[in-house]
C-alpha positions as CSV (number, residue, x, y, z in Angstrom):
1,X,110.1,114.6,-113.0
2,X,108.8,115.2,-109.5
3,X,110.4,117.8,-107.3
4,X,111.0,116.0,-103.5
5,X,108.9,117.7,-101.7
6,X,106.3,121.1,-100.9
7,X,107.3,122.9,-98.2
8,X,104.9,124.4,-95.5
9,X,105.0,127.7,-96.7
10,X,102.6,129.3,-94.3
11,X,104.4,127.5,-90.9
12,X,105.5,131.0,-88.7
13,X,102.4,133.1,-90.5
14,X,99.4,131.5,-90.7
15,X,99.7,129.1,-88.0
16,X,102.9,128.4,-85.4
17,X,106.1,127.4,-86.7
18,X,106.8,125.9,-83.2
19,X,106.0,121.6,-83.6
20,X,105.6,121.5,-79.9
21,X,103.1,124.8,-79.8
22,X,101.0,123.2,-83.1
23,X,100.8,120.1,-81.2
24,X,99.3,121.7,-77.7
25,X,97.1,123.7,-79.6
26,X,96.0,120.7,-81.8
27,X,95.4,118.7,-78.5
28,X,93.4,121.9,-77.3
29,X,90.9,122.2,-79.7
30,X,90.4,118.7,-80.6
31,X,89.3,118.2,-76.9
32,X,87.0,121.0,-77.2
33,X,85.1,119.8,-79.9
34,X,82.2,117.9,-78.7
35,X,81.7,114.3,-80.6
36,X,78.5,114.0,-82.7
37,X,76.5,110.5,-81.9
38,X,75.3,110.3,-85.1
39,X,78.8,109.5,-86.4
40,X,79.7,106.8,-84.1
41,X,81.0,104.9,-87.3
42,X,83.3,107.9,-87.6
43,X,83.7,110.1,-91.0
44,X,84.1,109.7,-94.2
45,X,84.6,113.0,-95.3
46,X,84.8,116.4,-93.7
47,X,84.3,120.0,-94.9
48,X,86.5,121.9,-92.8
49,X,87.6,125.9,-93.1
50,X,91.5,126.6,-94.3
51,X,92.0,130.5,-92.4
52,X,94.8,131.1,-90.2
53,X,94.4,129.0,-87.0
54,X,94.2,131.6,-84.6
55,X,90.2,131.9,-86.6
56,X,89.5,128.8,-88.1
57,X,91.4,125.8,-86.1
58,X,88.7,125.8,-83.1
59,X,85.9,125.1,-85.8
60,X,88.1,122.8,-87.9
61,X,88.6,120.7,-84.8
62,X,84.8,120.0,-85.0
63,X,85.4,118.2,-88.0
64,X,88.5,116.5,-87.3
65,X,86.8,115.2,-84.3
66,X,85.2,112.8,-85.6
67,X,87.6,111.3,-88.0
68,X,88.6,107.6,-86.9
69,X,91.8,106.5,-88.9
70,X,92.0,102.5,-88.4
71,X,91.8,101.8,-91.7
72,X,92.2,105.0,-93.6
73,X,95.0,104.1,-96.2
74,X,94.5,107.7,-98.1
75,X,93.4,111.4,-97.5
76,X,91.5,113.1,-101.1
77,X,92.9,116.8,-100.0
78,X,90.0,118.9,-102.3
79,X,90.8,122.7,-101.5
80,X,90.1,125.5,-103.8
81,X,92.6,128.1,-105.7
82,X,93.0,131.6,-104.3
83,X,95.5,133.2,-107.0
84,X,95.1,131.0,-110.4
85,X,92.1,130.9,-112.1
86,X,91.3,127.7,-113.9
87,X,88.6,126.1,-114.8
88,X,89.8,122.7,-114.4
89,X,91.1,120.8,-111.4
90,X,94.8,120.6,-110.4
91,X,97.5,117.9,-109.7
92,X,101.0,118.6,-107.6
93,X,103.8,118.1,-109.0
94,X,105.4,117.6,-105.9
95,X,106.0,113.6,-104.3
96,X,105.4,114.6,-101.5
97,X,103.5,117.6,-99.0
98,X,105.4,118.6,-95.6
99,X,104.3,119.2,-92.6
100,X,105.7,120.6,-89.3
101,X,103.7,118.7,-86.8
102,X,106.2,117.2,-84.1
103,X,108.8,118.0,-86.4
104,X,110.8,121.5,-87.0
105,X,110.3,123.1,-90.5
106,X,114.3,123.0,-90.7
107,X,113.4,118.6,-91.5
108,X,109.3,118.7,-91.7
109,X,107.4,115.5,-91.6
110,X,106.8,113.9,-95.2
111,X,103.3,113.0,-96.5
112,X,104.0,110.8,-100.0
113,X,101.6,111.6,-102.6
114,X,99.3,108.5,-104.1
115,X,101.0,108.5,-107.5
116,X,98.8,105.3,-108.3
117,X,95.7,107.3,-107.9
118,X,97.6,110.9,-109.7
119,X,98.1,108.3,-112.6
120,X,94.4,107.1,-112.5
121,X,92.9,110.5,-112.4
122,X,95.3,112.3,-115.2
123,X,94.6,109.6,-117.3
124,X,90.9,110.9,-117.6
125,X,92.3,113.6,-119.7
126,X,90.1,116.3,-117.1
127,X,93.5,117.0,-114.8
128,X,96.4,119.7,-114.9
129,X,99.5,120.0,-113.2
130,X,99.4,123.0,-110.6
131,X,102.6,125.0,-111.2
132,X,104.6,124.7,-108.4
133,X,104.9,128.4,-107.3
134,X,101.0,128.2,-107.4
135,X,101.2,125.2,-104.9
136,X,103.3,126.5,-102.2
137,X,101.6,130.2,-102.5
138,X,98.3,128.2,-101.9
139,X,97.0,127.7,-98.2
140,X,93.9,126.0,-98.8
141,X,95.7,122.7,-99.1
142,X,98.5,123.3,-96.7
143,X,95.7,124.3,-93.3
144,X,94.8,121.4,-93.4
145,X,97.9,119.3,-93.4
146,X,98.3,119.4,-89.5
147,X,95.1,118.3,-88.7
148,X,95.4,115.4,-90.7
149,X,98.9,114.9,-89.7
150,X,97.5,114.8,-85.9
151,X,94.8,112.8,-86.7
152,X,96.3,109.9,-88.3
153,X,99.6,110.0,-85.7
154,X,102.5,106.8,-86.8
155,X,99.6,105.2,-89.6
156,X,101.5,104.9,-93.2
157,X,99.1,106.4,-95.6
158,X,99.0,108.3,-98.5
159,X,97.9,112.4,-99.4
160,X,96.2,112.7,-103.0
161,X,96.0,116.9,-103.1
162,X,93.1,118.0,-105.6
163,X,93.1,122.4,-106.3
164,X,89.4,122.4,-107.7
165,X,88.9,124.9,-109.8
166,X,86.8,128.2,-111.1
167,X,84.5,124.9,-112.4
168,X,81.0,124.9,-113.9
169,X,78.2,123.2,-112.9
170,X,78.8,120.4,-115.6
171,X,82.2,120.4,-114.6
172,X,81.2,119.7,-111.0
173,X,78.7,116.9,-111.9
174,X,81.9,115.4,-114.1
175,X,84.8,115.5,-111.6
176,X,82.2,114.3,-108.8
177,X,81.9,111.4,-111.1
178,X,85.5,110.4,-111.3
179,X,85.6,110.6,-107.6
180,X,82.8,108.7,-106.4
181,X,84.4,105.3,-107.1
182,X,87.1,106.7,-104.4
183,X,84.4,107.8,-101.8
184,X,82.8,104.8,-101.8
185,X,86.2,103.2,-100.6
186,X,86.3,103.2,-96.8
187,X,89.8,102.8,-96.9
188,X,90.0,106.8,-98.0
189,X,89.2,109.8,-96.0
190,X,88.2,113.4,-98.2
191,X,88.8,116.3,-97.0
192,X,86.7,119.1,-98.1
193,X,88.6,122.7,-97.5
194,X,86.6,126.0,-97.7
195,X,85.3,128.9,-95.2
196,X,82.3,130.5,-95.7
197,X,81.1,133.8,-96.2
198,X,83.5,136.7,-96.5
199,X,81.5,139.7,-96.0
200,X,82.6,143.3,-96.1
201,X,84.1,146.3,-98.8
202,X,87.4,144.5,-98.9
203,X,85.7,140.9,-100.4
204,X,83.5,142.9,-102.4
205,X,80.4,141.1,-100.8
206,X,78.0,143.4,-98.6
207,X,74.5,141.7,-99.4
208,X,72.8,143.2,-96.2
209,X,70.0,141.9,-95.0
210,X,69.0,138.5,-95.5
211,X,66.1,137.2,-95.9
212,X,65.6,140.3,-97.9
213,X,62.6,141.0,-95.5
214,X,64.4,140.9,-92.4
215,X,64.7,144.4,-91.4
216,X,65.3,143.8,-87.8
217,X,68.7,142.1,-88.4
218,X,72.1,142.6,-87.5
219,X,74.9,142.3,-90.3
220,X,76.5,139.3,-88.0
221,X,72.8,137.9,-88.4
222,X,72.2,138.1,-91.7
223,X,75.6,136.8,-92.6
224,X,74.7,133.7,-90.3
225,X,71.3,133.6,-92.1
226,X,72.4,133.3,-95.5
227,X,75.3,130.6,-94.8
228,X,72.7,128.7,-92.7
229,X,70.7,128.5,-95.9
230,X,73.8,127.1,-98.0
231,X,74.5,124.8,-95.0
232,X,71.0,123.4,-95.0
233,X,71.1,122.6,-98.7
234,X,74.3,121.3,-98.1
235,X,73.5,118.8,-95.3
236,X,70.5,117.7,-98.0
237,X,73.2,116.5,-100.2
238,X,71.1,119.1,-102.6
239,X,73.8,119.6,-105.1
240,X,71.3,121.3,-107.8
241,X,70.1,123.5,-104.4
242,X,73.4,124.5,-103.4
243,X,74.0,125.4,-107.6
244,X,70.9,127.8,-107.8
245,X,71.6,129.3,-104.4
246,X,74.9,130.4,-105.4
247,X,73.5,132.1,-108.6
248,X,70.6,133.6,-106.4
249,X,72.6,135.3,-104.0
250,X,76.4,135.0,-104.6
251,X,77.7,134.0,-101.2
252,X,81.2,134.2,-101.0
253,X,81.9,130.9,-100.2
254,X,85.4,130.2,-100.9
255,X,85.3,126.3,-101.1
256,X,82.0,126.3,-103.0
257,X,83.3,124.1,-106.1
258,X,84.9,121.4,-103.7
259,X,81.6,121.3,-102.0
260,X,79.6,121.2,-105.0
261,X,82.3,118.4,-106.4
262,X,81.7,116.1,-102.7
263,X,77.9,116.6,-103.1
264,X,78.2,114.9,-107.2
265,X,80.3,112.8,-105.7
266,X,77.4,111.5,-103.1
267,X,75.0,111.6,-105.4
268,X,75.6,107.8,-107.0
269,X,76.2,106.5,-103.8
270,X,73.1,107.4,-101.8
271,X,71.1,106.5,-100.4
272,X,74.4,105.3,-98.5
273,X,75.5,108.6,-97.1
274,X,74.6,111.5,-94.8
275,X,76.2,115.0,-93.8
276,X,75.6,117.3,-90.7
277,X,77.2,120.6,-89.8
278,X,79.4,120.5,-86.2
279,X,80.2,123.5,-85.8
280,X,79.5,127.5,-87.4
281,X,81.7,130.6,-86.1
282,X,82.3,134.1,-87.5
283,X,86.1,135.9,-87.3
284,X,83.9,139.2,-86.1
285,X,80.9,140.0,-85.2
286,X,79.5,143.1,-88.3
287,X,77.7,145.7,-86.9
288,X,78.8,148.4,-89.3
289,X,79.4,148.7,-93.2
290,X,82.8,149.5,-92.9
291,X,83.7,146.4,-91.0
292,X,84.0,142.9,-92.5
293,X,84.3,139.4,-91.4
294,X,84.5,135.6,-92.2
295,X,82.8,132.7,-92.0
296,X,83.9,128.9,-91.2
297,X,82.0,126.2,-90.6
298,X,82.6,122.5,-89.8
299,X,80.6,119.2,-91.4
300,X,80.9,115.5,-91.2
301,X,80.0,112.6,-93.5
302,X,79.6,109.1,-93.1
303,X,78.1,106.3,-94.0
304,X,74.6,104.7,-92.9
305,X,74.8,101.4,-94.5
């Protein structure tokens, strides 16, 4: 039996507590964010970073930009898990996520989870429950819940939250499969959450430089450099790229298995869709090895034909 609902567990940490201060801020940023002409049609999907918003919502914003809702029955919410490993994917429990946008976390808004769809992916025998302690400690899911609660304003729709897990590469290629049939449906929006790289001592992660034969780089540089190169595989829907470039140097990019599960999930469809980066920003700028930073990045998909 389904508990009510998951609270916003991160409202008054990661990101403002206050509706009416999420909602300024929201407005902010989303005006800031120059549209892409390309993407007239609007998105189909968005990769979009989860860190606390005083980093990551400026970027995000790039993404969200270009999402137009008419239409848009469900959000696919595909973020990855930060304190449970798993090698499979992950369904809530919960009916339904909260959110505090234009409504105080004492009685947050209510997004109803698809159980329709939940029923149609578990029964593909590929799907676990998330435990529910797992599901409110997780923020990869929950950042992106205002932005999509902004986004789609007084629309009824429904949230279908996906925690992708440690997978493997024919893991990826199988989950991308069940999901396809749902991408190709322009009556759902995905959203793909993950920053990029998290350099530094404290991730564990201090490949320095890169290319290897750039000498004359800065830290900040290289780190741009080598999530440039994931990015550019990326935007070439290059899943088997993107695969050996995350054996060959490791990046830490957190939402790499949702990425690598949107790009199988092209991959049937095409040559029907295309995907361009908005948006790239750092938290710091590295200059020194004892100083560390992270990554986000912004990317749109949509459809050509």
């Amino acid at each position: 039996m389904q508990a009510p609902f998951r609270r916003p567990t991160h409202a008054g940490s990661w990101y403002t507590s206050n509706p009416n201060e999420l909602v300024q801020q929201l407005n902010g940023w989303m005006a800031d964010a120059a549209p892409d002409d390309e993407v007239s049609a609007g998105a189909r999907a968005v990769i979009a970073p989860h860190a606390g918003f005083s980093y990551s919502g400026p970027t995000a914003a790039w993404a969200y930009r270009h999402v137009r809702c008419d239409g848009v029955r469900r959000v696919f919410l595909l973020g990855p898990s930060h304190s449970l490993y798993t090698p499979k994917c992950l369904l809530s429990t919960y009916a339904s996520y909260a959110v505090n946008h234009e409504a105080p976390v004492s009685a947050p808004k209510q997004i109803p989870i698809d159980q329709q769809i939940y029923d149609e992916l578990a029964a593909t025998g590929d799907f676990d429950e998330m435990p529910r302690q797992v599901d409110e400690r997780e923020h990869s899911l929950e950042m992106h819940l205002p932005f999509i609660a902004h986004v789609m304003g007084a629309r009824q729709y429904t949230l279908v939250p996906i925690m992708i897990g440690a997978l493997s590469e024919a893991a990826e290629k199988r989950y991308g499969k069940h999901l396809a049939r749902y991408l190709a449906d322009a009556s759902n929006l995905f959203v793909v959450s993950s920053d990029f790289c998290h350099w530094g001592e404290r991730f564990d992660f201090v490949l320095h430089p890169w290319p290897p034969d750039a000498r004359h780089h800065q830290i900040f540089q290289s780190i741009e450099a080598l999530d440039r190169e994931a990015m550019q595989l990326i935007e070439q829907l290059d899943a088997d790229g993107f695969a050996q470039y995350q054996r060959k140097t490791g990046n830490t990019i957190c939402g790499r298995h949702p990425i690598a599960v949107l790009l199988r999930a092209i991959q049937p469809l095409q040559p029907s869709f295309r995907l361009k980066f908005t948006r790239y920003a750092q938290s710091s700028q590295c200059c020194r090895c004892d100083e560390s930073s992270v990554s986000y990045a912004s990317a749109v998909v949509w459809a050509t034909a």
